[in-house]
C-alpha positions as CSV (number, residue, x, y, z in Angstrom):
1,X,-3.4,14.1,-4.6
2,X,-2.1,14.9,-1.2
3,X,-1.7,11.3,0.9
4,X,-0.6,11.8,4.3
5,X,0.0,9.7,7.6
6,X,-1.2,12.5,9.6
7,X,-4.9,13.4,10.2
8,X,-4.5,16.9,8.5
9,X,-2.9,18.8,6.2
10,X,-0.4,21.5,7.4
11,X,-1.6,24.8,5.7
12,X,-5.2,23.7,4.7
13,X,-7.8,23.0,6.2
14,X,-10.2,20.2,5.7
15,X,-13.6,21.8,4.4
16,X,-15.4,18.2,4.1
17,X,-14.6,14.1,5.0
18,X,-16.1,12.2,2.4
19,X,-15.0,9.0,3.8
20,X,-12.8,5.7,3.9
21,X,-10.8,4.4,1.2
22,X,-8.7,1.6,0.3
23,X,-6.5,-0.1,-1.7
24,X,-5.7,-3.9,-1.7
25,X,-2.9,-6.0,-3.8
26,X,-2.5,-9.4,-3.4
27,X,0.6,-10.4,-5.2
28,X,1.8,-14.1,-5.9
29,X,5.7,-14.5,-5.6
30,X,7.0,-16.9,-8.2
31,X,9.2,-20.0,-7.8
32,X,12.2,-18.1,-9.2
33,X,12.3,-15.5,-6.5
34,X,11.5,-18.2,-3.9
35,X,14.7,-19.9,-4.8
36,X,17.1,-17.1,-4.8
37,X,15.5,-15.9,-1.0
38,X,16.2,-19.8,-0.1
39,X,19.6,-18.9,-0.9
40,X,19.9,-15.6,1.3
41,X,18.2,-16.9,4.1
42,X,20.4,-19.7,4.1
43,X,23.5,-17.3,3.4
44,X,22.2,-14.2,4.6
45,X,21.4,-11.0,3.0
46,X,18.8,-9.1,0.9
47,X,16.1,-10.8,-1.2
48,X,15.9,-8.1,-4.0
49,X,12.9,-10.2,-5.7
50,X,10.8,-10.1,-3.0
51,X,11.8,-6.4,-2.5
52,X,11.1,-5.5,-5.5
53,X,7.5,-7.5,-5.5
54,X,6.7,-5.8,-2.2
55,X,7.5,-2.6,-3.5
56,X,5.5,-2.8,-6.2
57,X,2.6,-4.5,-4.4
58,X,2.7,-1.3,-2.3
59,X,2.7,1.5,-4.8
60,X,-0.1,-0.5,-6.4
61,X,-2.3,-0.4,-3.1
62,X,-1.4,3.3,-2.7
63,X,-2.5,4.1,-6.3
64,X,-5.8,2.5,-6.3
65,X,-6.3,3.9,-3.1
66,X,-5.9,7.6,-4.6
67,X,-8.1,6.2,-7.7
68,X,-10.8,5.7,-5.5
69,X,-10.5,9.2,-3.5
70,X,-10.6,11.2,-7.1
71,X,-13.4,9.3,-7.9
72,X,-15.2,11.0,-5.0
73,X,-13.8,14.4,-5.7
74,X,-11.1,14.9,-3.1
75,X,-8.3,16.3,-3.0
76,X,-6.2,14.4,0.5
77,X,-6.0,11.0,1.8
78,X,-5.4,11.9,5.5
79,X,-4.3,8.8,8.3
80,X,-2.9,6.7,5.9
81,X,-2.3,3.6,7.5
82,X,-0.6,0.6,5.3
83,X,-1.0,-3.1,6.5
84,X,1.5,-6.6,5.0
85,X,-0.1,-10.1,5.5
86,X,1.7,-13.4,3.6
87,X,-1.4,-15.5,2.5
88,X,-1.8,-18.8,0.9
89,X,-1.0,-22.6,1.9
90,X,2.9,-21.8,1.2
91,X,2.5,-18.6,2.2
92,X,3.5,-18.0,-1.6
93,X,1.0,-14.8,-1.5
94,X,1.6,-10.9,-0.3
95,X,-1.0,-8.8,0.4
96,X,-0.8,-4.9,0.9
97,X,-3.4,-3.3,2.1
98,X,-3.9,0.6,2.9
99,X,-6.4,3.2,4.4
100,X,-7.6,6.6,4.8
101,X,-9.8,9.2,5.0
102,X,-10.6,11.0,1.8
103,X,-11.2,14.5,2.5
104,X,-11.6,18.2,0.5
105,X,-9.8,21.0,1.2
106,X,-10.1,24.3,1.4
């Protein structure tokens, strides 16, 4: 499955949009890796556990997304756009969120 930022495909040409799909993780972050990014913000540096979580969050979002553009029979994902948000009352919550346009190619 081609997934692309751009609104084509270089060397193919779309024969047919078949329309707009997405994917959507909402991911908690545990108490553990809230401690340790306490820490670096108070220190300074890198929070590897919530790198890591976003990471994953995001590979998840993009999978589903292709999931869903197989399902209708296409081959691209063109103008992928990918969106963060921090949800809940201690904003203890990711969500990743992405879009496209599911199209077959020639």
């Amino acid at each position: 499955m081609i997934m692309t930022t751009t609104n084509s495909v270089e060397g193919r040409t779309i024969a047919e949009y078949k329309g707009i799909v997405f994917g959507e993780v909402i991911s908690g972050i545990n108490f553990i890796k809230d401690i340790g990014a306490s820490f670096r913000n108070f220190f300074g540096g890198r929070s590897q556990g919530y790198e890591e979580e976003l990471l994953a969050a995001r590979a998840q979002s993009l999978q589903e997304m292709e999931d869903r553009a197989l399902a209708m029979g296409c081959d691209a994902v063109v103008g992928v756009k990918m969106d963060y948000e921090v949800l809940g009352a201690d904003n203890g919550m990711i969500m990743v969120t992405c879009s496209g346009t599911a199209v077959k190619l020639r």
